[in-house]
C-alpha positions as CSV (number, residue, x, y, z in Angstrom):
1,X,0.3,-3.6,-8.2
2,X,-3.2,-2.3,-9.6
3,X,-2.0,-2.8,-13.0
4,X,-0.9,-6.8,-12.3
5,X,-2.7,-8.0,-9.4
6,X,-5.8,-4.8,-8.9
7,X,-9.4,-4.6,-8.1
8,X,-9.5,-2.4,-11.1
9,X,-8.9,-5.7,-13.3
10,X,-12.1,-7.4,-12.4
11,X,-15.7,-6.6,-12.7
12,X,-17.8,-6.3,-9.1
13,X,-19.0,-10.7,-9.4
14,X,-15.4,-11.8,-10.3
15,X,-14.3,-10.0,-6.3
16,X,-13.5,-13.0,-4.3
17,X,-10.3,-12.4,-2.2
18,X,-9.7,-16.7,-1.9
19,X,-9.4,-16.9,-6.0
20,X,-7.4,-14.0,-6.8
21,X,-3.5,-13.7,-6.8
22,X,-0.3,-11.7,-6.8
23,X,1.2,-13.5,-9.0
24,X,0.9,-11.2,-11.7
25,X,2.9,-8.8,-9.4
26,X,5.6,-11.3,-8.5
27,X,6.0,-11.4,-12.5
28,X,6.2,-7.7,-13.1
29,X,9.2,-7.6,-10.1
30,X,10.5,-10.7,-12.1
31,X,10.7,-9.2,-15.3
32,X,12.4,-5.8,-14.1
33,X,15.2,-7.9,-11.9
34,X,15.9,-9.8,-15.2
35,X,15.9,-6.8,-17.3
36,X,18.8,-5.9,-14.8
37,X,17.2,-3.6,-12.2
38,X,19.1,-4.1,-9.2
39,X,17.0,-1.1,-7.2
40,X,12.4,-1.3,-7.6
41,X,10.7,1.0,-6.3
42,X,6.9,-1.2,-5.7
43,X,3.4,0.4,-5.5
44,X,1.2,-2.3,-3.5
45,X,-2.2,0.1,-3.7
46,X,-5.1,-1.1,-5.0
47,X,-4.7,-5.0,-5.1
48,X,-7.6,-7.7,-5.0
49,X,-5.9,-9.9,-3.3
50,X,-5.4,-11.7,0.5
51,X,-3.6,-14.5,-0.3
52,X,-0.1,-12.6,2.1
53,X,2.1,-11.8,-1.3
54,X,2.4,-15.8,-1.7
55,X,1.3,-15.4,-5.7
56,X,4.0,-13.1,-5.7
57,X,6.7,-15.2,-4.2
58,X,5.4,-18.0,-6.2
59,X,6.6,-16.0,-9.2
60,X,9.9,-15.1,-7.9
61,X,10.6,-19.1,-7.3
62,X,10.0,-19.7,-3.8
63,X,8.2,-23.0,-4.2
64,X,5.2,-23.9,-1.0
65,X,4.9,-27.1,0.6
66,X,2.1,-28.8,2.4
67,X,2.4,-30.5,5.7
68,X,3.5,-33.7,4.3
69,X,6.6,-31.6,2.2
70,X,4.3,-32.1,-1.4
71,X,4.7,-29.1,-3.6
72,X,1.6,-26.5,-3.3
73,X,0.1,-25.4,-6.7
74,X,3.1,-26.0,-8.6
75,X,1.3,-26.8,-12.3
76,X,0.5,-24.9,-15.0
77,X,-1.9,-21.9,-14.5
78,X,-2.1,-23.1,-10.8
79,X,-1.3,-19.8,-8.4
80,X,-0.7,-19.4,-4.7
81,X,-4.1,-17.8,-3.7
82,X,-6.0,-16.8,-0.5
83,X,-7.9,-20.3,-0.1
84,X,-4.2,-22.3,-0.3
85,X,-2.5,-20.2,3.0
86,X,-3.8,-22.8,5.8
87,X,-2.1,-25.7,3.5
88,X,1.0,-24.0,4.0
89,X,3.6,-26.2,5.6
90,X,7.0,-25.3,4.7
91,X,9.1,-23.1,2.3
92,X,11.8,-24.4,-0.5
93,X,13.6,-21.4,-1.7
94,X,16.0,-23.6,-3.7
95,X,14.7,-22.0,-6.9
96,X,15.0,-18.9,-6.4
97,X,17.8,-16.4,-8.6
98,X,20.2,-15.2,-6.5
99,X,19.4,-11.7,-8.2
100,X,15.9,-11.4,-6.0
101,X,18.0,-11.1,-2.7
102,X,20.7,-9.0,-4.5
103,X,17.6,-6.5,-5.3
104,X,16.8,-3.4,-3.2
105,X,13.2,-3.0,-3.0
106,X,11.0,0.5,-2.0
107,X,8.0,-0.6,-0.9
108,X,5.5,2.7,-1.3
109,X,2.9,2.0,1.1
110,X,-0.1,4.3,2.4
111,X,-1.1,2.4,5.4
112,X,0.2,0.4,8.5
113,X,-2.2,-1.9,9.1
114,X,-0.2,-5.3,10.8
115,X,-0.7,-8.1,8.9
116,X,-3.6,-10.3,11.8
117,X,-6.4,-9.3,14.0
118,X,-9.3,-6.4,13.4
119,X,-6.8,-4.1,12.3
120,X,-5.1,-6.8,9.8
121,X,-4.9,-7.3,5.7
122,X,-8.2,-9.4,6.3
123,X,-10.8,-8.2,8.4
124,X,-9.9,-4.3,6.9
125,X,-9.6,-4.7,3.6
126,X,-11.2,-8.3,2.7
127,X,-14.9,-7.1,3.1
128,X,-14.2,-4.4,-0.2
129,X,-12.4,-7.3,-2.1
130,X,-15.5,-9.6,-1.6
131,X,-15.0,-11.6,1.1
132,X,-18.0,-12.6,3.4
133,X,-18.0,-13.5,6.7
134,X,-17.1,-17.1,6.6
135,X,-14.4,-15.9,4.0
136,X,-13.1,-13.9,6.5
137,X,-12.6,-16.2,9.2
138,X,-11.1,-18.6,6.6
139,X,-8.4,-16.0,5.0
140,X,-7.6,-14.9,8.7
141,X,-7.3,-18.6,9.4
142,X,-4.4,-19.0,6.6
143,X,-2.8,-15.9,7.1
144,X,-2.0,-17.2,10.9
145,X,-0.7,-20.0,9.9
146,X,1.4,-18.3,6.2
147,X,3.1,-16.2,9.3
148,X,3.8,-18.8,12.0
149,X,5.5,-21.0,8.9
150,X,6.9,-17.9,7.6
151,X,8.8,-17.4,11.2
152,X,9.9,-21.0,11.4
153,X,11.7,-20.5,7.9
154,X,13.1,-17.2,9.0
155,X,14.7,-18.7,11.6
156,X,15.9,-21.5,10.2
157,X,17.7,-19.3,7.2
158,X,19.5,-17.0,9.8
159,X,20.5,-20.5,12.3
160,X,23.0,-23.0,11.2
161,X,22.6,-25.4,14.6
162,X,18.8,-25.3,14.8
163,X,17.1,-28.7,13.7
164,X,13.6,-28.2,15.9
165,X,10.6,-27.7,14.6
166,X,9.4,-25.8,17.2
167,X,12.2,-22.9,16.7
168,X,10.9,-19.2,16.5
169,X,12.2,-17.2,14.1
170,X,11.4,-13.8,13.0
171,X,8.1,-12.6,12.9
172,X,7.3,-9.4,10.9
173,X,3.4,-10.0,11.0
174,X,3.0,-6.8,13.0
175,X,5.5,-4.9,11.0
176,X,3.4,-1.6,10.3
177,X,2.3,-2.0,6.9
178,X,2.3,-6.2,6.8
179,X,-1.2,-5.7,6.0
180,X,-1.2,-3.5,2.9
181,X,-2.4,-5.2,-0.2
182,X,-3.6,-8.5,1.3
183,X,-0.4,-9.2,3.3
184,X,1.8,-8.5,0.4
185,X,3.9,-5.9,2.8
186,X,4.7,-8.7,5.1
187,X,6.0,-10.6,2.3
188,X,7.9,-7.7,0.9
189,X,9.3,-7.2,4.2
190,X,10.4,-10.9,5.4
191,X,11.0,-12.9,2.2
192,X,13.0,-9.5,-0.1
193,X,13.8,-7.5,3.1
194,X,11.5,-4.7,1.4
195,X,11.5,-1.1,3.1
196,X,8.3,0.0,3.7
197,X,7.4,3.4,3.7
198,X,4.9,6.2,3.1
199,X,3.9,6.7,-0.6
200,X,4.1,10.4,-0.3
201,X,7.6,10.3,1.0
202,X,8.9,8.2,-1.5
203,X,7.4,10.5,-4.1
204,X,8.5,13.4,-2.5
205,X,11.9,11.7,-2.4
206,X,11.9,10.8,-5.9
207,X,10.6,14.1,-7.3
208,X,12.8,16.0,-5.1
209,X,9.5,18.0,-3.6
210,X,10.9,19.5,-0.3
211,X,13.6,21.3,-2.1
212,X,10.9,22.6,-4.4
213,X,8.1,23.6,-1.8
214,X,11.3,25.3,-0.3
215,X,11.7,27.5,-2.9
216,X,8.2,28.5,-3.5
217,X,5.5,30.9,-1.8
218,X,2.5,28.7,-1.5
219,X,1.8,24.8,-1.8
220,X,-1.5,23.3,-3.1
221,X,-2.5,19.3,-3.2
222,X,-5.2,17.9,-4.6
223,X,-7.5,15.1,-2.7
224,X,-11.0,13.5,-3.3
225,X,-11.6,13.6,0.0
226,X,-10.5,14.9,3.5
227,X,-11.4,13.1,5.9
228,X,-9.8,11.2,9.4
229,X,-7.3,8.6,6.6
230,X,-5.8,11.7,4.9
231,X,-3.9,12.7,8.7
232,X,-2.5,8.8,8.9
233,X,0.6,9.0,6.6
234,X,-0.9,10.1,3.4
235,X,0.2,12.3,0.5
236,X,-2.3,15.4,1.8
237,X,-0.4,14.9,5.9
238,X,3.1,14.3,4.4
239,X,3.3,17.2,2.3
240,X,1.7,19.6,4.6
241,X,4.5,18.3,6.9
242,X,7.1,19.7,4.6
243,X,4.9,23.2,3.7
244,X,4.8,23.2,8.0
245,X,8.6,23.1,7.7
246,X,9.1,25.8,5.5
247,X,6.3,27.7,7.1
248,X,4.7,27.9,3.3
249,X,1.0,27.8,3.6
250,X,-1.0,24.8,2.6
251,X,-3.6,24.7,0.3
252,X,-5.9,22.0,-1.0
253,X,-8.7,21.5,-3.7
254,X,-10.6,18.2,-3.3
255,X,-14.1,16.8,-3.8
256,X,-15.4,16.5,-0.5
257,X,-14.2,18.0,3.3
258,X,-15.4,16.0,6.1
259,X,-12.5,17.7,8.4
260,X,-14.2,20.5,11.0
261,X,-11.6,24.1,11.4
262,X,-9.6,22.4,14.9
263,X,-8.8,18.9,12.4
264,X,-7.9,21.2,9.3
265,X,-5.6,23.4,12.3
266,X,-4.0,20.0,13.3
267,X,-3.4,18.7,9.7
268,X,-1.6,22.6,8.9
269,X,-3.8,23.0,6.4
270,X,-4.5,26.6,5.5
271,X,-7.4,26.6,3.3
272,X,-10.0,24.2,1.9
273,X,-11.6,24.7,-1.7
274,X,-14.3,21.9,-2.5
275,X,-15.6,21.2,-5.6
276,X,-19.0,19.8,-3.4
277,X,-19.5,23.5,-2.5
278,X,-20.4,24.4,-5.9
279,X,-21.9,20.8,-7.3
280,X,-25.2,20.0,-6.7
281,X,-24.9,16.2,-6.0
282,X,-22.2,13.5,-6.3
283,X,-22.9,12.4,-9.6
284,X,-22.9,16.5,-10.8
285,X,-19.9,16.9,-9.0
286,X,-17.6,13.9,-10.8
287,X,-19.4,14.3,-14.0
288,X,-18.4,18.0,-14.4
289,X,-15.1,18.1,-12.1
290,X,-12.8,19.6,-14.4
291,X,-15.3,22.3,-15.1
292,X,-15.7,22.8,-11.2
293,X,-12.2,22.6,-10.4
294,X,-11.6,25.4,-12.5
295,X,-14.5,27.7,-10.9
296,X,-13.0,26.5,-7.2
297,X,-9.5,27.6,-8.5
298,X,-10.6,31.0,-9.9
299,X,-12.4,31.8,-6.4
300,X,-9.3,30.6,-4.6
301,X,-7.7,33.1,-6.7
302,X,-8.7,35.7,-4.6
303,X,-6.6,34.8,-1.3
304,X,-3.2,35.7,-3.3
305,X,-3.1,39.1,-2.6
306,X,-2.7,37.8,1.1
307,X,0.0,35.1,0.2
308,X,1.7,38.1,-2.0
309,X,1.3,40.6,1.0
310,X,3.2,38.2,3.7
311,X,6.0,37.2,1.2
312,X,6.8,40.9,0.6
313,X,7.0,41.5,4.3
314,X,8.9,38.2,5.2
């Protein structure tokens, strides 16, 4: 998703969380279900968006409707976005290839933020995507009113009988991880039936890493910082989970360590090599990290005689 819909595609003035869209994404999922992918494994980090995965929808052919059942941005060059969510009043999906639904989609996903409220896709993430205060009650604004007409078209696709308005469907807005890339896990979830899970575990998964840390006498990850988000879910927690398992110890080498010795016990982690220790600022310290990294790594050197000493006698 960085690649198509990211942060990393703009400069700092072009952040504005109302303008930007997933659309890009939706295109990329697009173009791999037409290649003939049936199974996609999608990476939602890193996006500049809030408009709830709508772009992305948009490009997969579900068409949005306003209150009065007009087509929502349906020209040229015009894209779902985080300013069109409160116009939202009803879904066509009469356009869309029957391949989408026949598609299993991975969702990788580092956090579980739900998709509304102080915890949600807005209020969390919106501030570092440019959004402003008034922004913020606006987006949060939309993205109520994206997942109340979201339920009302889930329910009506799973109810033959149903003709009221009023029906309640299926509500996935607090679905952990509805929140993740502007609300594009919520649409992943409710509109492609998209499992949502841990990055790290579908990387371990795919790279076959707890057979491998099985085998082995010691397991090192790398981090740029350890801090209270690397023991919610992410690649550092998961795969100290599977060294924990196979009682291997647990090493990492990362920038910074904000953890004290009873929240590095917690997170099984071993021992802690930063490259801060040795750097004399910030700026020194990512300027000159390879160079650091490799002094951190020689002084780490020295604990192997331990790891070497237990192995021999387990």
């Amino acid at each position: 998703m960085s690649l198509s819909s990211g942060l990393s595609l703009l400069s700092d003035d072009e952040y504005d969380p109302l303008t930007t869209t997933t659309y890009g994404f939706g295109q990329t999922i697009r173009a791999a279900i037409r290649a003939g992918a049936r199974e996609i494994i999608a990476g939602i980090g890193g996006s500049a968006t809030n408009d709830g995965g709508t772009g992305m929808l948009q490009a997969l052919g579900y068409r949005f409707l306003d209150k009065e059942g007009r087509p929502l941005r349906c020209g040229d060059d015009e894209y779902m976005d985080g300013s069109a969510l409160a116009l939202i009043g009803s879904i066509d999906d009469s356009m869309v290839d029957p391949a989408v639904r026949k598609t299993r989609i991975t969702v990788a996903c580092d956090v579980t933020n739900p998709l509304l409220g102080q915890d949600g896709a807005t209020y969390i993430y919106g501030p570092q995507k440019g959004a402003d205060d008034i922004k913020l009650i606006q987006l949060e604004a939309g993205m109520k009113n994206f997942a109340t007409v979201t339920e009302r078209y889930l329910g009506f696709a799973t109810s033959f009988l149903c003709d009221n308005q009023s029906f309640i469907g299926y509500d996935f807005s607090d679905f952990p991880g509805a929140g993740a890339a502007g609300g594009t896990g919520f649409a992943l979830r409710s509109y492609l039936h998209g499992d949502l899970q841990p990055g790290w575990k579908v990387a371990a998964d795919i790279s076959n890493a707890e057979e491998a840390i099985a085998e082995s006498h010691l397991v090192i990850a790398g981090e740029g910082r350890l801090d209270s988000q690397t023991l919610s879910g992410k690649l550092v927690d998961g795969m100290s989970r599977l060294a924990k398992r196979h009682n291997k110890p647990f090493w990492v080498y990362c920038g910074e360590n904000l953890l004290n010795g009873e929240e590095l016990k917690a997170a099984r982690i071993d021992k802690v090599f930063t490259i801060s220790s040795v750097a004399k600022n910030l700026n020194d310290s990512i300027s000159r990290a390879k160079e650091y990294l490799e002094k951190i790594s020689y002084q780490s050197a020295t604990f192997l005689p331990q790891i070497q000493s237990n192995w021999q006698t387990h």
